[in-house]
Predicted model as a PDB file, atoms N, CA, C, CB and O in Angstrom, pLDDT in the B-factor column:
MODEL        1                                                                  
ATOM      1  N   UNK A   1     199.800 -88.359 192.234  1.00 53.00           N  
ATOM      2  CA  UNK A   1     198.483 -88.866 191.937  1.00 53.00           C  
ATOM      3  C   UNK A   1     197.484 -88.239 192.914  1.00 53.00           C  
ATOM      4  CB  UNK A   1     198.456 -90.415 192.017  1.00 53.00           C  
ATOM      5  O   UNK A   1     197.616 -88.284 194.137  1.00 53.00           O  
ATOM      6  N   UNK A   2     196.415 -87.616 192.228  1.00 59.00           N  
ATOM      7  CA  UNK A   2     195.398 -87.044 193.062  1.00 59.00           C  
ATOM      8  C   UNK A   2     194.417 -88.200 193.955  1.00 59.00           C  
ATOM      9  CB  UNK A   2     194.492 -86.147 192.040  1.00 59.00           C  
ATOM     10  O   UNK A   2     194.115 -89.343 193.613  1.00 59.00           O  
ATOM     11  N   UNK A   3     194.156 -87.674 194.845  1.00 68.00           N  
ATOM     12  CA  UNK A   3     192.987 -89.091 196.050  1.00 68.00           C  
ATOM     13  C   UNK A   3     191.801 -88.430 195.814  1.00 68.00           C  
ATOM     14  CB  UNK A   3     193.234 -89.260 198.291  1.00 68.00           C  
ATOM     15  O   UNK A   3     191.669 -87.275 195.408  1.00 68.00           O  
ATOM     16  N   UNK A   4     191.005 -89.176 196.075  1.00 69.00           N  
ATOM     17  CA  UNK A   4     189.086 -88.955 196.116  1.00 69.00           C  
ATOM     18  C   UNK A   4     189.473 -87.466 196.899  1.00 69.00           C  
ATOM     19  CB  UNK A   4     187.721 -90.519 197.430  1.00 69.00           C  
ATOM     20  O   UNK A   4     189.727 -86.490 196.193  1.00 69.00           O  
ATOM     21  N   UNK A   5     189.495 -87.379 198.059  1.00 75.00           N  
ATOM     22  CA  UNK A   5     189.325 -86.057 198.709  1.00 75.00           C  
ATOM     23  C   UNK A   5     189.690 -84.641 197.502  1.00 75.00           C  
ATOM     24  CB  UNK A   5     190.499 -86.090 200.152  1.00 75.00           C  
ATOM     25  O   UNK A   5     188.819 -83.914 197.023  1.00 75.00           O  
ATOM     26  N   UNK A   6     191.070 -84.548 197.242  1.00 73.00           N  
ATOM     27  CA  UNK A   6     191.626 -83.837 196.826  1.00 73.00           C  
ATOM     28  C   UNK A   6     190.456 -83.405 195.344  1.00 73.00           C  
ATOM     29  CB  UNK A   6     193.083 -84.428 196.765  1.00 73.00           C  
ATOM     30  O   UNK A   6     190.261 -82.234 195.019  1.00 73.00           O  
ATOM     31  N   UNK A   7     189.876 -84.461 194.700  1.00 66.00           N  
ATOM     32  CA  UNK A   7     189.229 -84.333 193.123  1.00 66.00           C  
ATOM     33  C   UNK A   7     188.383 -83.935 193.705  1.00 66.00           C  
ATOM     34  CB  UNK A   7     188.908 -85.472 191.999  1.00 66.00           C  
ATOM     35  O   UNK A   7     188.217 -82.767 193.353  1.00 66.00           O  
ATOM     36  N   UNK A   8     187.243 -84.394 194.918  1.00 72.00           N  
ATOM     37  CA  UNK A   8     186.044 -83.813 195.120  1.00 72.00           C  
ATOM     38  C   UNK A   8     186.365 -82.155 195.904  1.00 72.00           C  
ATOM     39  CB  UNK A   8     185.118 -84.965 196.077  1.00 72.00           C  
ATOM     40  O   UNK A   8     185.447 -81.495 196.392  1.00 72.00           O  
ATOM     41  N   UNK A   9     187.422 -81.818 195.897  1.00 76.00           N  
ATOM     42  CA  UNK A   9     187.638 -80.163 196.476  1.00 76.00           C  
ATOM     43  C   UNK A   9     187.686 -79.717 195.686  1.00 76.00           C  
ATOM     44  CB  UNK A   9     188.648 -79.579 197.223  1.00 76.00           C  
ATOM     45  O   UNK A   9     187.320 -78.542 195.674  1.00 76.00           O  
ATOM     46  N   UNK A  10     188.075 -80.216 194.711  1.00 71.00           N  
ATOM     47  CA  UNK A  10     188.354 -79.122 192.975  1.00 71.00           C  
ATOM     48  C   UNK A  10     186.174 -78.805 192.414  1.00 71.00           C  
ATOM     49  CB  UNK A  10     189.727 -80.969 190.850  1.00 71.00           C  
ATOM     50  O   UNK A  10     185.733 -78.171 191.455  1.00 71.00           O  
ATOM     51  N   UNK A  11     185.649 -79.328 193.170  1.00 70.00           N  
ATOM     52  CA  UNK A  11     184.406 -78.911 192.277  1.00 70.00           C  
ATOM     53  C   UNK A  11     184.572 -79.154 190.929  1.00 70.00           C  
ATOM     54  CB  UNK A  11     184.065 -77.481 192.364  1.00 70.00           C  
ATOM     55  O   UNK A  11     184.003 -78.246 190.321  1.00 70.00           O  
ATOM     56  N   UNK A  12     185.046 -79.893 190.218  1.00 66.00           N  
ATOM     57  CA  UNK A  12     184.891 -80.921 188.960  1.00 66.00           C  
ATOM     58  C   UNK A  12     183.768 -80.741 188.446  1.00 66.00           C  
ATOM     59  CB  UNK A  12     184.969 -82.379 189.211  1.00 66.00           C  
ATOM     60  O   UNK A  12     183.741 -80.258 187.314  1.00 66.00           O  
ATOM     61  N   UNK A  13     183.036 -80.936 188.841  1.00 63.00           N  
ATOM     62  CA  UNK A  13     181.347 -81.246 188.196  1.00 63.00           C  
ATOM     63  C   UNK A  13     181.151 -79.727 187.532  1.00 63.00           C  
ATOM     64  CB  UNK A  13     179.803 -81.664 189.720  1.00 63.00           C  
ATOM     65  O   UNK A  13     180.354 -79.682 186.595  1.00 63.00           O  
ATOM     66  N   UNK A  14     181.834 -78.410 187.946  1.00 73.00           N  
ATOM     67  CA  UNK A  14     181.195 -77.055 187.811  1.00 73.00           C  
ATOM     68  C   UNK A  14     182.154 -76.839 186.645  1.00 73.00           C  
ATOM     69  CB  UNK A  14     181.216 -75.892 189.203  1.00 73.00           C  
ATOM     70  O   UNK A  14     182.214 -75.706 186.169  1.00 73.00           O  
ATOM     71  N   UNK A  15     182.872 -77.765 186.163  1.00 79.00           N  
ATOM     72  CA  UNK A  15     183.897 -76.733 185.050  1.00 79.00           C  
ATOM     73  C   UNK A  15     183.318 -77.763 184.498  1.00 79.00           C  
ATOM     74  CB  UNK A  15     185.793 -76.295 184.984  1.00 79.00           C  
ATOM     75  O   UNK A  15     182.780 -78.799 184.888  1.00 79.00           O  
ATOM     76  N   UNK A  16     183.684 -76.936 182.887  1.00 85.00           N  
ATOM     77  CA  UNK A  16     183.573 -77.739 180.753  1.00 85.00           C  
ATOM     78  C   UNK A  16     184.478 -77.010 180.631  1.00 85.00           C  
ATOM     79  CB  UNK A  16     182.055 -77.457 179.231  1.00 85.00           C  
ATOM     80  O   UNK A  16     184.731 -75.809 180.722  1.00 85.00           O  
ATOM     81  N   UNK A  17     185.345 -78.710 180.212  1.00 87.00           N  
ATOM     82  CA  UNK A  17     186.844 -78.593 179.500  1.00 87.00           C  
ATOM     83  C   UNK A  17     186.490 -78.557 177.907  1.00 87.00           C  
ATOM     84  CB  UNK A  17     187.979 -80.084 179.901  1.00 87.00           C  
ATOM     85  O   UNK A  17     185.336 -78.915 177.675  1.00 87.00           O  
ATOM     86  N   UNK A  18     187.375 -78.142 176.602  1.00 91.00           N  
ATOM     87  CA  UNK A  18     187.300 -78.373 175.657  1.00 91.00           C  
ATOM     88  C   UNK A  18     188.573 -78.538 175.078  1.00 91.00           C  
ATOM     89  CB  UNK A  18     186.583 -77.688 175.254  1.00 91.00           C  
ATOM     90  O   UNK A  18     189.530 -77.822 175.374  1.00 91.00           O  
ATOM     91  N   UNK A  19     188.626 -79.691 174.059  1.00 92.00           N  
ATOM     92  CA  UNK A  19     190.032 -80.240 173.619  1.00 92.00           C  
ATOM     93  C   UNK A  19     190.215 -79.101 172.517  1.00 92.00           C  
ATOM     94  CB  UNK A  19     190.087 -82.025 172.974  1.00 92.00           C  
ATOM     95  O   UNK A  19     189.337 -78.696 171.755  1.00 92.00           O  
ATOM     96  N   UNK A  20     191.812 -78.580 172.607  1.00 96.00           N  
ATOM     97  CA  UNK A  20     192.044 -77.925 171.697  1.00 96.00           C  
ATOM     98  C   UNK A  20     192.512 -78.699 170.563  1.00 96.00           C  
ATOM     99  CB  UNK A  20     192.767 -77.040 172.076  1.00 96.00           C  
ATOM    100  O   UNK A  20     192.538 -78.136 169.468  1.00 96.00           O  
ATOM    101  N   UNK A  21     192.937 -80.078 170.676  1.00 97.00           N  
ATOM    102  CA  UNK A  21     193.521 -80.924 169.396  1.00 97.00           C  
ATOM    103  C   UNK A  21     193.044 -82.319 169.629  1.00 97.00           C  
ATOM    104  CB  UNK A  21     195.266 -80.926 169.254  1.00 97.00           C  
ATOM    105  O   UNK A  21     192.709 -82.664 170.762  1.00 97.00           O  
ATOM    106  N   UNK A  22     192.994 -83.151 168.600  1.00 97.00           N  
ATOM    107  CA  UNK A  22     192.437 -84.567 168.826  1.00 97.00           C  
ATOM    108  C   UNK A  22     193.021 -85.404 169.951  1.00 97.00           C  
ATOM    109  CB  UNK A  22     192.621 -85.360 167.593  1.00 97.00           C  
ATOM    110  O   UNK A  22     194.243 -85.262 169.996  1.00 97.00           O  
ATOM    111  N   UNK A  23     192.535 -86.247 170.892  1.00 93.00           N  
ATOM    112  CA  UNK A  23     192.860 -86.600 171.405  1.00 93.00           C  
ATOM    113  C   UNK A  23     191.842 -87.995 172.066  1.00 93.00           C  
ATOM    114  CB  UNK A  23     193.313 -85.617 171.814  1.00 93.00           C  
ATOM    115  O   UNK A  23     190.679 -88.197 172.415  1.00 93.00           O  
ATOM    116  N   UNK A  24     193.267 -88.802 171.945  1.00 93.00           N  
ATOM    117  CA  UNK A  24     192.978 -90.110 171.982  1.00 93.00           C  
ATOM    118  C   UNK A  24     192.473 -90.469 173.553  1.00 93.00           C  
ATOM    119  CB  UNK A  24     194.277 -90.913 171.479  1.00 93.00           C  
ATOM    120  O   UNK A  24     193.287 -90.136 174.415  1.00 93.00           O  
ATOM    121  N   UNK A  25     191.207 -91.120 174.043  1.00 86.00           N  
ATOM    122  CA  UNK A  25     190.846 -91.385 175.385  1.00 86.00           C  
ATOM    123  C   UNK A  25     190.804 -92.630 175.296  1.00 86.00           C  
ATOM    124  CB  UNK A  25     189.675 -90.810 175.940  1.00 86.00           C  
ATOM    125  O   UNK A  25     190.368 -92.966 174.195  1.00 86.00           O  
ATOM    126  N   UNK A  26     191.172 -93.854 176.243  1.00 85.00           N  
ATOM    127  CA  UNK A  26     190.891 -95.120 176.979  1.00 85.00           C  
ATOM    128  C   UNK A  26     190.046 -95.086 177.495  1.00 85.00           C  
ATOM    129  CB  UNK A  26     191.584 -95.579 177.746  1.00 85.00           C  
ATOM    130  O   UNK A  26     189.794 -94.068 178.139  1.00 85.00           O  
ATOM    131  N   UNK A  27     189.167 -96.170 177.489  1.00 83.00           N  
ATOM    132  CA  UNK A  27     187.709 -96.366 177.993  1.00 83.00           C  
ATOM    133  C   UNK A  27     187.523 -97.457 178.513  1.00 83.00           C  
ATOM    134  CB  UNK A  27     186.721 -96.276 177.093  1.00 83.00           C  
ATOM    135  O   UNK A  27     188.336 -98.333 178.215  1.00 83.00           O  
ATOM    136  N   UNK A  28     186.368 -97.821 179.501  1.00 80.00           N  
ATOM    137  CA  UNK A  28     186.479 -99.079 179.770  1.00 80.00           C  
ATOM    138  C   UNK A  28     184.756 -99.365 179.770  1.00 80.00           C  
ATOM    139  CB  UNK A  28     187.430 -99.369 181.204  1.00 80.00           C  
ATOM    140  O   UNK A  28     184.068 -98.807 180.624  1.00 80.00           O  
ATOM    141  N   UNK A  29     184.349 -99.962 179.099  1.00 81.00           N  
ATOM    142  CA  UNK A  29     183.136-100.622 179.169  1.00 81.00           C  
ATOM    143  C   UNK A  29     182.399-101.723 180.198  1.00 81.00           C  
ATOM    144  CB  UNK A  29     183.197-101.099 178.156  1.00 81.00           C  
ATOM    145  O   UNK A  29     182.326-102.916 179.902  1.00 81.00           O  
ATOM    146  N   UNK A  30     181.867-101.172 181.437  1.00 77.00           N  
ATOM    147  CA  UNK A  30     181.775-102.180 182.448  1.00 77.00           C  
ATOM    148  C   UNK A  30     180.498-102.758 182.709  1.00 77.00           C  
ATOM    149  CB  UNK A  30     182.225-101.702 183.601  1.00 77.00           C  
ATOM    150  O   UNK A  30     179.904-102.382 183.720  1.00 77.00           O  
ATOM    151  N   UNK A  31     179.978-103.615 181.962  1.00 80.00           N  
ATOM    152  CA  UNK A  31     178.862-104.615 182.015  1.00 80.00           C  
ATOM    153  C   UNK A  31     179.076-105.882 182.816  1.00 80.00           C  
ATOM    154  CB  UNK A  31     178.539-105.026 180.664  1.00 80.00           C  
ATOM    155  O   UNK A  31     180.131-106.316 183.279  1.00 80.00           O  
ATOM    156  N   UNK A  32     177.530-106.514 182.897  1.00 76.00           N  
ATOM    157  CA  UNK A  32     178.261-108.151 183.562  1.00 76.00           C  
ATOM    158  C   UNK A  32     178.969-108.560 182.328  1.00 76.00           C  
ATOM    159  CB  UNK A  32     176.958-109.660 184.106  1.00 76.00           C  
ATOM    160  O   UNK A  32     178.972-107.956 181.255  1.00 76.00           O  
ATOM    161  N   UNK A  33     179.680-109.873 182.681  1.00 71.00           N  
ATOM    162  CA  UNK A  33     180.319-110.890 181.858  1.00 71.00           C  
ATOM    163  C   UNK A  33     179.775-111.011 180.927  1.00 71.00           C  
ATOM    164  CB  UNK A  33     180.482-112.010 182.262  1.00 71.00           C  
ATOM    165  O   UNK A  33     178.646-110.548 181.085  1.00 71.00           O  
ATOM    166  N   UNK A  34     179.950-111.501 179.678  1.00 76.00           N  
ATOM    167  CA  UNK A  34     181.153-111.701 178.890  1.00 76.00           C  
ATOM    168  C   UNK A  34     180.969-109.994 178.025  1.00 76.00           C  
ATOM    169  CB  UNK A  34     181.050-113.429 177.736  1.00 76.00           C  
ATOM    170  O   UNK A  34     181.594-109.701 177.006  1.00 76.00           O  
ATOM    171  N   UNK A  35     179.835-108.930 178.836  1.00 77.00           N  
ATOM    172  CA  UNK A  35     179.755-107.475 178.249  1.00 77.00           C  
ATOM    173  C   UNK A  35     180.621-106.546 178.255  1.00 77.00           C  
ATOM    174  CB  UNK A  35     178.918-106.854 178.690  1.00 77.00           C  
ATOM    175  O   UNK A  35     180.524-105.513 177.593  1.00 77.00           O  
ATOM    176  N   UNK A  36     181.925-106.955 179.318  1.00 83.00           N  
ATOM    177  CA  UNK A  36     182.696-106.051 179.651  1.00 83.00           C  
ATOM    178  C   UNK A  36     183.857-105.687 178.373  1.00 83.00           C  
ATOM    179  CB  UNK A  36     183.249-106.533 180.980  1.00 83.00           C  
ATOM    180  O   UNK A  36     184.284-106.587 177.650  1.00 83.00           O  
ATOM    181  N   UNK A  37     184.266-104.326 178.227  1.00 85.00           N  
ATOM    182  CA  UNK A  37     185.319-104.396 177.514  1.00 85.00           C  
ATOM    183  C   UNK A  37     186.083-103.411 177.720  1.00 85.00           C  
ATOM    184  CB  UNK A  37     185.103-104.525 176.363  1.00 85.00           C  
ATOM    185  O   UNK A  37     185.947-102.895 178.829  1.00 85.00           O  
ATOM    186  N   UNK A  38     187.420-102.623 176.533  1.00 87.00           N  
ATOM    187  CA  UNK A  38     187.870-101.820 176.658  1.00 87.00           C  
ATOM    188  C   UNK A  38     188.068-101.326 175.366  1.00 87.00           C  
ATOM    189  CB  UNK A  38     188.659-101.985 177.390  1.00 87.00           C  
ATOM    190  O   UNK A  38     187.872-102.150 174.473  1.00 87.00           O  
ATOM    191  N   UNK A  39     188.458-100.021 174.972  1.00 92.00           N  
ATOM    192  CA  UNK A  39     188.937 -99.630 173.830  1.00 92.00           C  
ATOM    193  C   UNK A  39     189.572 -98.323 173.855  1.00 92.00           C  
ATOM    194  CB  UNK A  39     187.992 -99.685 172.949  1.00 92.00           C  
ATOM    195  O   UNK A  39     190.100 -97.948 174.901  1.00 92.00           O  
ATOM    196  N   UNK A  40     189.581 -97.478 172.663  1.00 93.00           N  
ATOM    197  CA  UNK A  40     190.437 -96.413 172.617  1.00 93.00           C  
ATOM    198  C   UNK A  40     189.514 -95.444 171.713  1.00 93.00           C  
ATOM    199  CB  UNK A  40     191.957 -96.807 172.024  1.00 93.00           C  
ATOM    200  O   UNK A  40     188.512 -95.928 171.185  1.00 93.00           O  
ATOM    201  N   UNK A  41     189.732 -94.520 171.586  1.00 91.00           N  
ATOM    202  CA  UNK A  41     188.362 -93.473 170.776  1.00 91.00           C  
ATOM    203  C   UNK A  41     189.176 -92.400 170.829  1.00 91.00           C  
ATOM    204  CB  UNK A  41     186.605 -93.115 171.641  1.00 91.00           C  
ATOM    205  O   UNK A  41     189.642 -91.920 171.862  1.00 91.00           O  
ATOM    206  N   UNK A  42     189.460 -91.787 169.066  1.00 95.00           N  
ATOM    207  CA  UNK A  42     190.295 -90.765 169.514  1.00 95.00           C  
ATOM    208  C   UNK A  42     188.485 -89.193 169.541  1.00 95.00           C  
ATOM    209  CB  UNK A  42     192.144 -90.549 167.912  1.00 95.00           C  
ATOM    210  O   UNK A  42     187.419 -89.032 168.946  1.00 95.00           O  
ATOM    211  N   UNK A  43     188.903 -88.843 170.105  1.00 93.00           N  
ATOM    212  CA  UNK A  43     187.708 -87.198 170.189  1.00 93.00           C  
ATOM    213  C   UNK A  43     188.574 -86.326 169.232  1.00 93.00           C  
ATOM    214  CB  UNK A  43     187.519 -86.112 172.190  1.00 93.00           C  
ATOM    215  O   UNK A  43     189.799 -86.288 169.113  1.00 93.00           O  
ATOM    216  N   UNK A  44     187.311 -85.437 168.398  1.00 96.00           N  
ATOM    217  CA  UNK A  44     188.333 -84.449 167.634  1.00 96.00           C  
ATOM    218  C   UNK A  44     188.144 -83.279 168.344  1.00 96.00           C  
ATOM    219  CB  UNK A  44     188.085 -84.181 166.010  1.00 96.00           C  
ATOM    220  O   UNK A  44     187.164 -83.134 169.075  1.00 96.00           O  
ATOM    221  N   UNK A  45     189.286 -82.140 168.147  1.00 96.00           N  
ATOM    222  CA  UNK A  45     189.273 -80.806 168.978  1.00 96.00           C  
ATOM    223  C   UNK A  45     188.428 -79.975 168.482  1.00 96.00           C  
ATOM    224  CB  UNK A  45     190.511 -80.085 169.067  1.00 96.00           C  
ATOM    225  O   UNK A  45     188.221 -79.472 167.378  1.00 96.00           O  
ATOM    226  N   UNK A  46     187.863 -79.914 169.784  1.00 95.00           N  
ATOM    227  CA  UNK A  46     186.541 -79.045 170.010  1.00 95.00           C  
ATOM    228  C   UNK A  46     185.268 -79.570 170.718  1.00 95.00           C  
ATOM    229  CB  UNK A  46     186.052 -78.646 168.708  1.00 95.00           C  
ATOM    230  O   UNK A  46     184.196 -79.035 171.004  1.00 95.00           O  
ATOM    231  N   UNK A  47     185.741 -80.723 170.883  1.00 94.00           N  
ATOM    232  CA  UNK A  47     184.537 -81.734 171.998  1.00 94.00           C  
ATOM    233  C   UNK A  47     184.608 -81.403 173.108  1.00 94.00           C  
ATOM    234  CB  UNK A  47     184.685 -83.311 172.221  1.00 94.00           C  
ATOM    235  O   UNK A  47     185.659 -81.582 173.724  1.00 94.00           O  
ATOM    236  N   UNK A  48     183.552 -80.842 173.679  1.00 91.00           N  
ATOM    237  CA  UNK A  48     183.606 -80.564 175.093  1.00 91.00           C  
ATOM    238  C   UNK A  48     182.951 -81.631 176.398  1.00 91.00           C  
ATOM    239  CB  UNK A  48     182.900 -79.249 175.117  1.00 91.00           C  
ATOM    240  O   UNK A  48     181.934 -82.303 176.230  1.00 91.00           O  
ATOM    241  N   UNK A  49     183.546 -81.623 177.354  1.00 88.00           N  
ATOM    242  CA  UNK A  49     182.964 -82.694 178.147  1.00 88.00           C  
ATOM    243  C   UNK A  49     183.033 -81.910 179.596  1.00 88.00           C  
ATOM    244  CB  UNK A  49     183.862 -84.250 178.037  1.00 88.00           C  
ATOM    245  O   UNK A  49     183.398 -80.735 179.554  1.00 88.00           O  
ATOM    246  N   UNK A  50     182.707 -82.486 180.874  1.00 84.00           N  
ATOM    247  CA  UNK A  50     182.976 -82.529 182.246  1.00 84.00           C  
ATOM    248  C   UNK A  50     182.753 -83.448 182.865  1.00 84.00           C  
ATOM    249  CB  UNK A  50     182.530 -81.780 182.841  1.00 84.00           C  
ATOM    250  O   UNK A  50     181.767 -84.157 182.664  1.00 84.00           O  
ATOM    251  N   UNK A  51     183.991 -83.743 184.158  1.00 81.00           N  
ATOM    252  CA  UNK A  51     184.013 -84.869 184.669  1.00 81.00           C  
ATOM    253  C   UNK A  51     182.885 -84.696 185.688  1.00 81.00           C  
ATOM    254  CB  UNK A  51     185.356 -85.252 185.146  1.00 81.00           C  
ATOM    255  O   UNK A  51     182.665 -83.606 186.214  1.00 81.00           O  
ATOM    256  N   UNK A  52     182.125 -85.876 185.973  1.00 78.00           N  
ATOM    257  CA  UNK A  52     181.219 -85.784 187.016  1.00 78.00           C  
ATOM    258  C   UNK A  52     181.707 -86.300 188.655  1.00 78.00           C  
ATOM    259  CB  UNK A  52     180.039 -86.614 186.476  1.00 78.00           C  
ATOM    260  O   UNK A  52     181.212 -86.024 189.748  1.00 78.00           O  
ATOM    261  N   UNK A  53     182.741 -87.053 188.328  1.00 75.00           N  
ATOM    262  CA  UNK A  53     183.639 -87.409 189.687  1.00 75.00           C  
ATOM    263  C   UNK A  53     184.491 -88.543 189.426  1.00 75.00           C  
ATOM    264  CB  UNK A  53     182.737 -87.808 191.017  1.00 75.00           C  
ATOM    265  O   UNK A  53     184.678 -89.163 188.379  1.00 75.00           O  
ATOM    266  N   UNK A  54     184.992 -88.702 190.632  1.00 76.00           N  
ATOM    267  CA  UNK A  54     185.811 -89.858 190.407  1.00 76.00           C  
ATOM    268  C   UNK A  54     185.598 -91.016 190.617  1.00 76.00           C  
ATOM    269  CB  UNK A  54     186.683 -89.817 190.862  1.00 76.00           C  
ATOM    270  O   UNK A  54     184.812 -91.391 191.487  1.00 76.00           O  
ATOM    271  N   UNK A  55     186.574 -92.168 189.498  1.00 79.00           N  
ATOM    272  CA  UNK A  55     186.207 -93.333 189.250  1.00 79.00           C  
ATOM    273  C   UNK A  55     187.293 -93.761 191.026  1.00 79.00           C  
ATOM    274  CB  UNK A  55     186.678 -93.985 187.320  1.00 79.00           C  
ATOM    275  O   UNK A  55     187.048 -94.171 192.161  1.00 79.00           O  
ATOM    276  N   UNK A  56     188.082 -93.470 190.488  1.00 79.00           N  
ATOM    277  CA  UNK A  56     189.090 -94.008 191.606  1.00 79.00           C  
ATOM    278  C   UNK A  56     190.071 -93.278 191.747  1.00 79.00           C  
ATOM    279  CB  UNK A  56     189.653 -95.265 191.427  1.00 79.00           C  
ATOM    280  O   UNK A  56     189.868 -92.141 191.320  1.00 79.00           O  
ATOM    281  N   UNK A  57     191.522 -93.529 192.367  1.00 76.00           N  
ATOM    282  CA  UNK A  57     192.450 -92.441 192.946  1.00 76.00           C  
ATOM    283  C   UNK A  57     193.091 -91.729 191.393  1.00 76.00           C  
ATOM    284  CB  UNK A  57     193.855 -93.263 194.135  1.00 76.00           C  
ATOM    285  O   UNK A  57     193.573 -90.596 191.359  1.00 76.00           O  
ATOM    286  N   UNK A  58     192.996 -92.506 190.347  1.00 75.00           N  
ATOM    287  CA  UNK A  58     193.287 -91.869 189.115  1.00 75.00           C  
ATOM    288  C   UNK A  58     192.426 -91.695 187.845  1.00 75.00           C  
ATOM    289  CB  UNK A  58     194.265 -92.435 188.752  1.00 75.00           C  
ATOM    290  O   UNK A  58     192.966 -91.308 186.809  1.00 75.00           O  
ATOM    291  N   UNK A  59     191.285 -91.930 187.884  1.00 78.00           N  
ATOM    292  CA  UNK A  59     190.366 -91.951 186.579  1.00 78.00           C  
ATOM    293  C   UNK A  59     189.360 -91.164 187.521  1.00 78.00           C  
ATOM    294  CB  UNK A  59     189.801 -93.657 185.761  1.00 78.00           C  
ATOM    295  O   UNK A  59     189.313 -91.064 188.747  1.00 78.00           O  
ATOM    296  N   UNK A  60     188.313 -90.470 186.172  1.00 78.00           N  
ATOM    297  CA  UNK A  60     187.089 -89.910 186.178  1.00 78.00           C  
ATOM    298  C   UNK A  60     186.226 -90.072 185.201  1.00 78.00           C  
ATOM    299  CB  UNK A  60     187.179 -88.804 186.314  1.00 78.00           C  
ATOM    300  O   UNK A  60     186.593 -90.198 184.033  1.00 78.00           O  
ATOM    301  N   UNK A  61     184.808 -90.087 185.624  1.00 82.00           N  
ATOM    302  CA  UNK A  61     183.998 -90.353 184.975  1.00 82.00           C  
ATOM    303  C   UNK A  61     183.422 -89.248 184.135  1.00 82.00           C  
ATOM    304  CB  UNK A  61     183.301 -90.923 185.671  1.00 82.00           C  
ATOM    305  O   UNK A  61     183.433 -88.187 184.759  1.00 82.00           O  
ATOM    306  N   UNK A  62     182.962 -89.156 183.021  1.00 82.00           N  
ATOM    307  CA  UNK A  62     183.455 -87.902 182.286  1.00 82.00           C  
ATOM    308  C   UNK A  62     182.018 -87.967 181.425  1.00 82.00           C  
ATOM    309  CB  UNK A  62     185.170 -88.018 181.303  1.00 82.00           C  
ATOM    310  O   UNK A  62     181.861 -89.083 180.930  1.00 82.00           O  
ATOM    311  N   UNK A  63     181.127 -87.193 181.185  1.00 84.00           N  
ATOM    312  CA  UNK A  63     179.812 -87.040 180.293  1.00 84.00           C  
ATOM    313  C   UNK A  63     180.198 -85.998 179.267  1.00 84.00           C  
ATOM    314  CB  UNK A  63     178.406 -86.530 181.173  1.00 84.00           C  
ATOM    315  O   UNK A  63     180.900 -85.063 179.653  1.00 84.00           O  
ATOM    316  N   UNK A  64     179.736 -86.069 177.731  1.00 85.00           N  
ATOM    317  CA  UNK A  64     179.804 -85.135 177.195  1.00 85.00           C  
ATOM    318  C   UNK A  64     179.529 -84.405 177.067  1.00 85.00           C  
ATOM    319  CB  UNK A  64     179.832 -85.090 176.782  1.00 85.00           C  
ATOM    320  O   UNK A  64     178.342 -84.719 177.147  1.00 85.00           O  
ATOM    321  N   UNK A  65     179.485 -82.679 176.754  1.00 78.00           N  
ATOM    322  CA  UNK A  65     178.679 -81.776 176.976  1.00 78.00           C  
ATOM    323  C   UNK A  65     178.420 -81.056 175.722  1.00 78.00           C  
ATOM    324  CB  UNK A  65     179.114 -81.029 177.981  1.00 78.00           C  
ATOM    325  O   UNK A  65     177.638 -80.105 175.706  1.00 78.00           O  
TER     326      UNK A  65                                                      
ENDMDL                                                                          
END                                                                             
C-alpha cells in the first residue's frame, strides 16, 4: 500500500490516465448528515481523468478530464 509521501513523489496531478475498457469505480459521496452516501458507477473506455492527490494511504481524489 502506497503512503501520502510516496503518491505526492509520483507528481499525480501531471499525468491523464485513460480507461482502455469499462470500468467499474466506488465512490463515496461526503456531505453533512443524512447527505452522505456511497455507490458504484461503471465509466466506459475512453474516459479520461487525473488524480489530483490523495484521499488517504489508499484512495485518490480523481477529476475528470
Amino acid at each position: 500500500m502506497a503512503d501520502n509521501e510516496y503518491l505526492k513523489s509520483l507528481n499525480i496531478e501531471k499525468n491523464i490516465f485513460e480507461l482502455k475498457e469499462d470500468t467499474d469505480v466506488r465512490f463515496i459521496i461526503w456531505l453533512a448528515a443524512p447527505g452522505s452516501g456511497a455507490g458504484r458507477f461503471r465509466f466506459p473506455a475512453g474516459t479520461k481523468f487525473f488524480p489530483t492527490g490523495p484521499m488517504n494511504d489508499d484512495t485518490l481524489y480523481i477529476k475528470l478530464g
